[in-house]
N, C-alpha and C positions, 0 to 999 in steps of 0.2 A: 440695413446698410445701404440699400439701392435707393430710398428714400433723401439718406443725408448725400449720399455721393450726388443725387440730381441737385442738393441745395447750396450745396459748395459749389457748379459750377455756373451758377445764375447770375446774371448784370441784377443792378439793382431795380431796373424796371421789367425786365422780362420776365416772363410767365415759364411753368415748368407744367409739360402735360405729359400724360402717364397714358400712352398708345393703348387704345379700346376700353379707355375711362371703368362704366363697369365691370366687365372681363380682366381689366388688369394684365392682359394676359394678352401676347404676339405669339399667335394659333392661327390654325385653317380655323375659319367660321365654320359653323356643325353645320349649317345649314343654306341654300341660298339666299333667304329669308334674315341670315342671323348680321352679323356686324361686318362690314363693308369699312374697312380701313380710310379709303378713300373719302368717300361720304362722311364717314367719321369726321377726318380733316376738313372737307367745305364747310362744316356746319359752329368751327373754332378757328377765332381770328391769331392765329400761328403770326408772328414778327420776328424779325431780323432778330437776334438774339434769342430768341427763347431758347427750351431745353425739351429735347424729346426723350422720354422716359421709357424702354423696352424690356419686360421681361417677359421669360420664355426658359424652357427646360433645353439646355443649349445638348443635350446626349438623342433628343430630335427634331430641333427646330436652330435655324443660324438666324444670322441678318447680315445681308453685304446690300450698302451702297452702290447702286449703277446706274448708268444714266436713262434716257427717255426711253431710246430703241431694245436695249436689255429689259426694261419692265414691262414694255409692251407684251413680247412676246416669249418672255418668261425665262430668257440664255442668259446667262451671265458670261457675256462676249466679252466686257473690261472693265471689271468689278472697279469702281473708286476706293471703295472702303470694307474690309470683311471686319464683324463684331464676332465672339463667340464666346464671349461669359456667362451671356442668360440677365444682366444686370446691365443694361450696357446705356448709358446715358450719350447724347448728339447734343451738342448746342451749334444751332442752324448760323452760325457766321462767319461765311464764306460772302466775300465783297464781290459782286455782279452775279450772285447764284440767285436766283429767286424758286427756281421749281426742282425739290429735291424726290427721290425713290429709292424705296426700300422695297427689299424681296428677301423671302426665305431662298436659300440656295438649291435647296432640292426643287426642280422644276416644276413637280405634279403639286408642291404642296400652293407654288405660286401660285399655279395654274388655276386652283381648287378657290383662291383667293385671298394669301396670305402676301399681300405685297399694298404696299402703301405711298401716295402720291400724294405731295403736299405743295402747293404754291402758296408763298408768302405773301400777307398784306403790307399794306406799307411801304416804306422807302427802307431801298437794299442800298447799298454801298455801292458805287460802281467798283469793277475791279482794277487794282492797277495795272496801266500798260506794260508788256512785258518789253523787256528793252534788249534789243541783242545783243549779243556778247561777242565780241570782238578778243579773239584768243590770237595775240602776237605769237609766232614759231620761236623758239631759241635759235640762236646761230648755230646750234650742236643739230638740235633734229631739220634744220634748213637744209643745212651741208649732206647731210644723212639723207632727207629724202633725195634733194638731188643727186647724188649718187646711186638711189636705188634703183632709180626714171634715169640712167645715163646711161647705162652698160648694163652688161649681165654680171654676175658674181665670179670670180673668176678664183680657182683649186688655189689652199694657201700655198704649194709647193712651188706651184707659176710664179706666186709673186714672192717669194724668198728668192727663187733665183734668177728672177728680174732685179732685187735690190741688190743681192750678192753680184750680179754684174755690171751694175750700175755702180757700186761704193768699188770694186777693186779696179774701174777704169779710172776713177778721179785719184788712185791712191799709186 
């Protein structure tokens, strides 16, 4: 099933890679000697569009998306993205992202070397500029703040019997 799900979401020229190719598998490496995620990634020309393929026994192993400083040092300070089905397919096209990171969430398993760094070849999309957003007040919440910033709130009993002596003078 993790197979046909990586092939449904492929452009028609991008490549689909299946993270630690032999191993098949997103685990702590056994060994310091054994597979290097990272190295993995420099040694395959990864492009805008491709599909990254992750499986993993999701009951002790995750994958969250974080940025540069989170993978460095192994926090997940402000995950971009949390995975947890164990099958979990990425197609890398995000317009101005060129350098993406993955980590297991559990720190030590990071730490041990379960986290993967990927810079794309090729031309990224720049991203679009974001435009700001100009939010008009209604005449209702204007009035309203003004009144909140004018005075203090004043006991509804005050102002009943401000109006009941203001309506029985004109009447």
């Amino acid at each position: 099933m993790a197979v046909l799900s990586c092939h449904i979401l492929r452009k028609v020229d991008a490549e689909t890679w299946y993270v630690g190719d032999d191993t098949g598998d997103w685990t702590i490496p056994a060994t310091s000697n054994d597979l290097n995620y990272t190295a993995w990634a420099e040694f395959r020309n990864i492009r805008y569009g491709d599909t990254l393929c992750f499986n993993y026994d999701n009951q002790t192993h995750s994958l969250v998306q974080v940025n540069a400083s989170s993978f460095h040092v192994c926090l997940l300070l402000d995950p971009i993205q949390v995975y947890s089905c164990g099958r979990d397919t990425i197609q890398l096209m995000t317009p101005g992202v060129r350098d993406y990171y993955f980590v297991c969430a559990e720190p030590s398993m990071c730490t041990l070397g379960q986290k993967l760094h990927i810079t794309l070849v090729g031309d990224v999309p720049a991203a679009e500029p974001k435009k700001p957003s100009v939010v008009q007040p209604s005449s209702a919440s204007a009035t309203s703040s003004r009144l909140q910033h004018s005075a203090p709130l004043l006991p509804p009993t005050f102002l009943l019997i401000c109006l009941t002596g203001l309506l029985s003078s004109r009447w």
